[in-house]
C-alpha positions as CSV (number, residue, x, y, z in Angstrom):
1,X,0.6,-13.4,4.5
2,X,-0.9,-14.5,1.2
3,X,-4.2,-13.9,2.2
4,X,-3.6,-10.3,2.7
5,X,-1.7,-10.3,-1.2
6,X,-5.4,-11.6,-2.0
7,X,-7.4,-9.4,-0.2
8,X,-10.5,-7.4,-2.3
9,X,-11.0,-5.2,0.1
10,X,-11.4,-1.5,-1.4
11,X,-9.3,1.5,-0.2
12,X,-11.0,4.8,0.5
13,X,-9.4,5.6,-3.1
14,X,-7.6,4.7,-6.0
15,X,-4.0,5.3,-6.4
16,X,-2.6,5.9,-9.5
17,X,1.3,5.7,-9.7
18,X,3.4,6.2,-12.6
19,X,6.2,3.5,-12.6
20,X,8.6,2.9,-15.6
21,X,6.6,4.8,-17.9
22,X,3.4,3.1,-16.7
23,X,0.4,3.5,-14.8
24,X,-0.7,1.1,-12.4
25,X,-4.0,1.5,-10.4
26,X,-3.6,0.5,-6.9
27,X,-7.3,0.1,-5.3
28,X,-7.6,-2.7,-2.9
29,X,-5.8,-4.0,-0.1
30,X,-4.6,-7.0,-1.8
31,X,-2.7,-4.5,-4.6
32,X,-1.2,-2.0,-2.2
33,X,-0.1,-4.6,-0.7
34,X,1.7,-6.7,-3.4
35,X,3.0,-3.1,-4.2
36,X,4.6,-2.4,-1.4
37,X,6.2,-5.7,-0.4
38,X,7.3,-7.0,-4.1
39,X,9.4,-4.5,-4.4
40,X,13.1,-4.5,-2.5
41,X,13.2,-4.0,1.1
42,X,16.4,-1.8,0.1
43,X,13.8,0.3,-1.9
44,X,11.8,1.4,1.3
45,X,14.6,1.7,3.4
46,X,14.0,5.8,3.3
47,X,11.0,5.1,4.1
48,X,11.0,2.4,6.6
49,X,8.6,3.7,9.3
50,X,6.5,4.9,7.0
51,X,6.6,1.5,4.7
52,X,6.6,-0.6,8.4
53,X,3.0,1.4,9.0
54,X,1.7,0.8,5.6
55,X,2.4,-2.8,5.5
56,X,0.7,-3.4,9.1
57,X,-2.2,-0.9,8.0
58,X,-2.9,-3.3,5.4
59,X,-2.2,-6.6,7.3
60,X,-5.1,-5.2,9.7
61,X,-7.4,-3.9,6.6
62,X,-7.7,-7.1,5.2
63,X,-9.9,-8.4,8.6
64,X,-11.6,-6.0,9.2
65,X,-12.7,-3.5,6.3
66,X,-13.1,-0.9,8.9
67,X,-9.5,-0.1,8.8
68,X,-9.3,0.7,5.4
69,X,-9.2,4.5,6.4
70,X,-6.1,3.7,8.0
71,X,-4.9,2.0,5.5
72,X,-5.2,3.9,3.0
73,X,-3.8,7.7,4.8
74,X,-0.5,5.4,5.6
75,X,-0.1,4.3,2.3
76,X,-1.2,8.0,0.9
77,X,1.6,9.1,3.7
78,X,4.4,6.8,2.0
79,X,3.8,7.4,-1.5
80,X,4.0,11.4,-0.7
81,X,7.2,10.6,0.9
82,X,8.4,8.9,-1.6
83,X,7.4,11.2,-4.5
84,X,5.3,8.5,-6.1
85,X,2.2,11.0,-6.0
């Protein structure tokens, strides 16, 4: 879905990760979403529901901005998980 990857849609807020030693800013649809489907599916796998509801959050975000709440508590959801915040 590249027009999800493209999306400009704003989360609720901006997440700030630190990956590798950097920071990356993740606030729009279209970023969370490159995020959290570049990386390896092996990656998620701990975290397959969670990554599974994020990644459909988003898909339904980038139609219809009202679902940006959504969007972003799943993704706020996996990145606890996962220690990333």
């Amino acid at each position: 879905m590249s027009e999800v990857s493209n999306s400009d849609t704003p989360l609720r807020t901006t997440f700030k990760i630190s990956l590798n030693g950097k920071t990356v800013s993740i606030a729009t649809v279209g970023q969370a979403y490159q995020f959290i489907t570049n990386l390896s599916s092996v990656e998620w796998m701990e975290f397959r529901s969670l990554h599974a509801d994020a990644v459909s959050c988003l898909q339904s975000a980038a139609g219809d901005a009202m679902l940006t709440v959504q969007a972003t508590n799943a993704l706020r959801a996996l990145f606890i998980r996962a220690k990333l915040l």
